[in-house]
C-alpha positions in Angstrom: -3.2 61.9 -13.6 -3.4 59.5 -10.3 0.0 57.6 -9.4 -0.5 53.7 -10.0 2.3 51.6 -8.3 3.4 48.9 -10.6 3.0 45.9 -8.0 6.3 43.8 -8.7 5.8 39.7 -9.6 6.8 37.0 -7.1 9.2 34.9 -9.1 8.7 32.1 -5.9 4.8 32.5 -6.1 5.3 31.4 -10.0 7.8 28.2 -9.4 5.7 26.7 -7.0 2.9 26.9 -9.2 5.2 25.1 -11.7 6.8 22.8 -9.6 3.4 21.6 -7.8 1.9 20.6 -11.1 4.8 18.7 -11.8 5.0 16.7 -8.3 1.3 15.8 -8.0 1.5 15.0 -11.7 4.7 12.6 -10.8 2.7 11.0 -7.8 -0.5 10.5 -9.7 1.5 8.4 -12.6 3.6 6.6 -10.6 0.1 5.4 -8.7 -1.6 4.7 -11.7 0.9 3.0 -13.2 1.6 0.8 -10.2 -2.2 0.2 -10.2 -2.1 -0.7 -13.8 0.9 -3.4 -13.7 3.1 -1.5 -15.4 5.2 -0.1 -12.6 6.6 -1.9 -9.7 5.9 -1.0 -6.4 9.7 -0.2 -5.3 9.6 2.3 -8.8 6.1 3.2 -7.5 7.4 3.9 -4.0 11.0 6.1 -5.5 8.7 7.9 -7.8 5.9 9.1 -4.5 9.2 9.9 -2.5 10.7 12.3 -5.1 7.6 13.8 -5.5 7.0 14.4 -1.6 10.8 16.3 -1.5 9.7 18.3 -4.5 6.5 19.4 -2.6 8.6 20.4 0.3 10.4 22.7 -2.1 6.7 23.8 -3.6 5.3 24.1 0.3 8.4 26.2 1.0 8.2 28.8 -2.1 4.4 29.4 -1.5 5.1 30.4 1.9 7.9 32.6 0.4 5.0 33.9 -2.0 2.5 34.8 0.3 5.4 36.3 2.7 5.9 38.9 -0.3 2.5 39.4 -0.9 2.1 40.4 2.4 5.1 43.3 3.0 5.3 44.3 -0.8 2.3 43.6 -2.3 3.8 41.3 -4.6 1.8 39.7 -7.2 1.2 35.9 -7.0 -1.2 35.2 -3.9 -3.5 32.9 -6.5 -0.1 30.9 -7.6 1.1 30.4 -4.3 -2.3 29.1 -2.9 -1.9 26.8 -6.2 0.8 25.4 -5.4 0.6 25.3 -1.2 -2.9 22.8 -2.2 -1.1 20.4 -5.0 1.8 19.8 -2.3 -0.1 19.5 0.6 -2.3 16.9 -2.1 1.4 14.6 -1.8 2.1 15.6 1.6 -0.8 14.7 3.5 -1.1 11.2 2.7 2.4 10.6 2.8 2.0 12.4 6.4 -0.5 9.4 7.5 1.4 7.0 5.8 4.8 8.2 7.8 2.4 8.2 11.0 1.4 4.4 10.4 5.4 3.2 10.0 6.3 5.1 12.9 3.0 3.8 14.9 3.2 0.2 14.3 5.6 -2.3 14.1 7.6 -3.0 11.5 6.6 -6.4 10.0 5.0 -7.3 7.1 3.7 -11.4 8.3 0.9 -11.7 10.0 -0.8 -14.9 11.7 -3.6 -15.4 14.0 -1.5 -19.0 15.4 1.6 -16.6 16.6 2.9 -20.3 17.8 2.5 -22.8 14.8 1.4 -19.9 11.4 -0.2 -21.8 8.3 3.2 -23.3 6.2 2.9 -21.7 2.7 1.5 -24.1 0.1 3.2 -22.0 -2.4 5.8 -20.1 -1.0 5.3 -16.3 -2.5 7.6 -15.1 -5.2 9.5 -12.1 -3.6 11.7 -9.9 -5.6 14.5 -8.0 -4.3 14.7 -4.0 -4.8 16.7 -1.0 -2.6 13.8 -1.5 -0.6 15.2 -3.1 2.6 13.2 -6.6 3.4 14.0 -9.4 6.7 12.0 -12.3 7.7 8.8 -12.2 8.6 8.3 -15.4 10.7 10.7 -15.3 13.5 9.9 -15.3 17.2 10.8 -11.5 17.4 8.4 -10.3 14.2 5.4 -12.5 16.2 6.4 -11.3 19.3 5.9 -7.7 17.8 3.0 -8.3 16.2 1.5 -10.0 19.8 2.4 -6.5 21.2 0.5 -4.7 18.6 -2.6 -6.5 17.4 -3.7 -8.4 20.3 -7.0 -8.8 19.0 -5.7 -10.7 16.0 -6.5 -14.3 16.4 -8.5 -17.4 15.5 -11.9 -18.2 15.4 -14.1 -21.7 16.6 -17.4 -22.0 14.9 -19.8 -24.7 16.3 -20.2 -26.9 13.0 -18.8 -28.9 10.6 -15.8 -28.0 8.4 -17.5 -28.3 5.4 -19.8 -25.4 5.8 -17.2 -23.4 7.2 -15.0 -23.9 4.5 -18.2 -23.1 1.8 -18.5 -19.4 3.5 -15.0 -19.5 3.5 -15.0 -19.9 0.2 -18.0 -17.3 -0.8 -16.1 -14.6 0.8 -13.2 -15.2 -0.5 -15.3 -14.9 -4.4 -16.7 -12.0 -3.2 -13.4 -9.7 -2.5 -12.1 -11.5 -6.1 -9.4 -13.4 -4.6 -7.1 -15.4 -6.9 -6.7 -19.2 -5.6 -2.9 -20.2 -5.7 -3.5 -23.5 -3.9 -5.4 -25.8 -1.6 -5.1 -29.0 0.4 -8.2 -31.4 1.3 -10.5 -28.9 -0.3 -12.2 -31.2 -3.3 -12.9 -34.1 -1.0 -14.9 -31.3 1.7 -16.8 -29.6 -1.1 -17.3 -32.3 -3.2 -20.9 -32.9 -3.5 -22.2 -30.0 -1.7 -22.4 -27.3 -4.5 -25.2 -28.1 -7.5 -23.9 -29.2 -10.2 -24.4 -28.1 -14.0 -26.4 -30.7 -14.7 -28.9 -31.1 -12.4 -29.7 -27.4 -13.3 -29.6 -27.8 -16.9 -32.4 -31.1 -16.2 -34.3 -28.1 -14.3 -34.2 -25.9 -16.8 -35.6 -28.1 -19.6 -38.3 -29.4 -17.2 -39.4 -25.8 -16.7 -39.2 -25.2 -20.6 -41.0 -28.1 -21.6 -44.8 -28.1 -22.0 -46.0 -30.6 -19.7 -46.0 -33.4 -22.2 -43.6 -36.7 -21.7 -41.3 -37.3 -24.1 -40.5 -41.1 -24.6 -37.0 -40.9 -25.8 -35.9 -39.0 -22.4 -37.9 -41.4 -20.3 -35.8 -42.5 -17.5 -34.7 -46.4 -17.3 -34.9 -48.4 -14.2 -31.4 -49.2 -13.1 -30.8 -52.2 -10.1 -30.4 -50.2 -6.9 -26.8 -50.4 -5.7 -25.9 -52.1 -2.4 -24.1 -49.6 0.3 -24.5 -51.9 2.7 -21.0 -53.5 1.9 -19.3 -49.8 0.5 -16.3 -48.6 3.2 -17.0 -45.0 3.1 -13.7 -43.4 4.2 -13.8 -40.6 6.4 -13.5 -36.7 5.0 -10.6 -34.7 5.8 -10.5 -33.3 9.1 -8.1 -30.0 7.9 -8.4 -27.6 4.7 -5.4 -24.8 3.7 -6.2 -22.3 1.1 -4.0 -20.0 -0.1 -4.8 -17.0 -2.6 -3.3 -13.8 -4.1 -5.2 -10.3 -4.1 -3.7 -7.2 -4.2 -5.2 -3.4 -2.2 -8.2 -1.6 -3.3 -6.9 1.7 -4.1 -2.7 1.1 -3.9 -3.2 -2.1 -5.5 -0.2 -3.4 -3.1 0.2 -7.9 -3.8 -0.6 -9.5 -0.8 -0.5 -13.3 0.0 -2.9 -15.3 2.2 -3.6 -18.5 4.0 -6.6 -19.7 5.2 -6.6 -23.3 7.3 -9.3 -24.6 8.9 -9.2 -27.7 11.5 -11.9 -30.1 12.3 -12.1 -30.6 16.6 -14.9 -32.9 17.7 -18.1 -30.8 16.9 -16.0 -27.4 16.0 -14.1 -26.0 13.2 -10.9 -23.6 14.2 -10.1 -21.0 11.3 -6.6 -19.6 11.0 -5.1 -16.6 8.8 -1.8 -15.5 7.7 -1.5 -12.5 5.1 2.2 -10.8 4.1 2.8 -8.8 1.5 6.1 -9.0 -0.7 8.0 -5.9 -1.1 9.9 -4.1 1.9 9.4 -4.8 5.7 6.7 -3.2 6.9 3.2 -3.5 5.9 1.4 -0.8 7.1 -1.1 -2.5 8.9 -2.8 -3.9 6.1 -2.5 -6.9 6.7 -3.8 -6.8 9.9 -6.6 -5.1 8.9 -7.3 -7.8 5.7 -7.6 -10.2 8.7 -9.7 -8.6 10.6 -12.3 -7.7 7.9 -12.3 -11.3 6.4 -12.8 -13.0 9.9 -15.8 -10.2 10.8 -17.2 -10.7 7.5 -17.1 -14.7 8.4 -18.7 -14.2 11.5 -21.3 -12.8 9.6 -21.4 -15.2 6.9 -22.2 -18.2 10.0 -24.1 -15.8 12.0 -24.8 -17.7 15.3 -22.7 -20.2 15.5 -19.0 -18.5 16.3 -17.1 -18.7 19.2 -13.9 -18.3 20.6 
């Protein structure tokens, strides 16, 4: 009868099976949860940070599984691969993440106008946690940011304000942007966009069959005189401000649009912060630069510097 070795079982292959499921599981709620509004992000952040020293632990106990796999043969090569992939699942992105607060500076207000940033028209609601938090518009945080986004800043568009300020607008629709505020906005647009009823007059012309009907016939009115109306001039400045939060994260971010009216040009500002801890990451750099490429888009031609 041939000799069969019994192979003995790694008991550190097993745990970090165990203790893997239970990180990424950890991470993944805490995300979700964020995402859904239920969790804050400071919770959010505690929850991701426990779960990244658990997968240390789990990281550490596969490599003690596969070491006794190797010399002794022991069993658990599948668990410890198991758990080496769920903890390298936390550590990875928290790697980047780490990469990104050690790369960039740590602030968490942006501007294009480094000099004079957009004033709040609401000023966000910010909520203390252990999460440690300074100011975000001092001359040291813009002389930081100066350092690392240079090619943060304004743009001039050859045209009038009120077009600016309707592409403005259409992108800012388009990422489904919540509008906090606005200053010398209804006087600009006022006018320009079709209204309801002028649609709903289309639509029953289109509907009806050709044939006049006498109750709807319109009535002569006496033409007004203009000739004697002031018309007062429009406003030569707009500020927007709206509330969004990340894609994927779904991390609250505040921003401010302001456009100014000089001669024949319009000059477009941005400031974006978000409102928990000090450093953003570089999102809000980056919400900057995507909004102001997707404007230069949206008035193809006509931008300049």
């Amino acid at each position: 009868m041939p000799f069969r070795p019994q192979r003995p079982q790694s008991i550190a292959a097993a745990w970090s099976r165990s203790l893997g499921r239970f990180a990424l599981l950890l991470a993944l709620m805490a995300l979700l949860l964020h995402r859904a509004g239920m969790l804050q992000l400071p919770n959010a952040v505690a929850a991701v940070l426990l779960a990244a020293v658990v997968a240390v632990f789990v990281l550490g106990l596969a490599i003690i599984g596969f070491f006794m796999l190797w010399h002794i043969g022991a069993k658990g090569g599948h668990a410890s691969f198991s758990g080496m992939v769920m903890a390298l699942m936390i550590l990875v992105p928290i790697g980047l993440a780490a990469s990104r607060f050690v790369l960039l500076p740590r602030i968490h207000d942006i501007s294009t106008d480094v000099k004079q940033p957009p004033e709040w028209l609401e000023e966000p609601e910010i909520v203390r946690s252990w999460i440690p938090r300074s100011d975000g518009d001092t001359p040291a945080a813009r002389e930081l940011q100066t350092q690392a986004y240079p090619q943060i800043t304004g743009r001039r568009y050859e045209g009038a304000i009120d077009r600016v300020l309707l592409a403005v607008r259409a992108i800012a629709q388009q990422n489904k942007w919540t509008q906090v505020a606005n200053v010398g906005v209804e006087a600009l647009v006022d006018g320009l966009e079709p209204s309801s009823g002028s649609e709903e007059t289309q639509e029953e012309a289109s509907a009806s069959n050709g044939e006049a009907d006498p109750a709807r016939a319109p009535l002569p009115a006496p033409r007004p005189n203009i000739e004697d109306v002031q018309l007062g001039p429009l406003p030569s400045f707009a500020v927007l401000q709206y509330r969004t939060r990340t894609l994927v994260l779904g991390i609250p971010q505040d921003v401010l649009i302001r456009l100014s009216e000089e001669e024949e040009t319009t000059f477009v500002d941005m400031r974006a912060a978000t409102r928990d801890g000090e450093h953003d990451f570089g999102i809000n750099a980056d919400l900057i630069r995507t909004f102001l490429q997707d404007l230069d888009l949206q008035l193809l031609g006509i931008a300049g510097g």
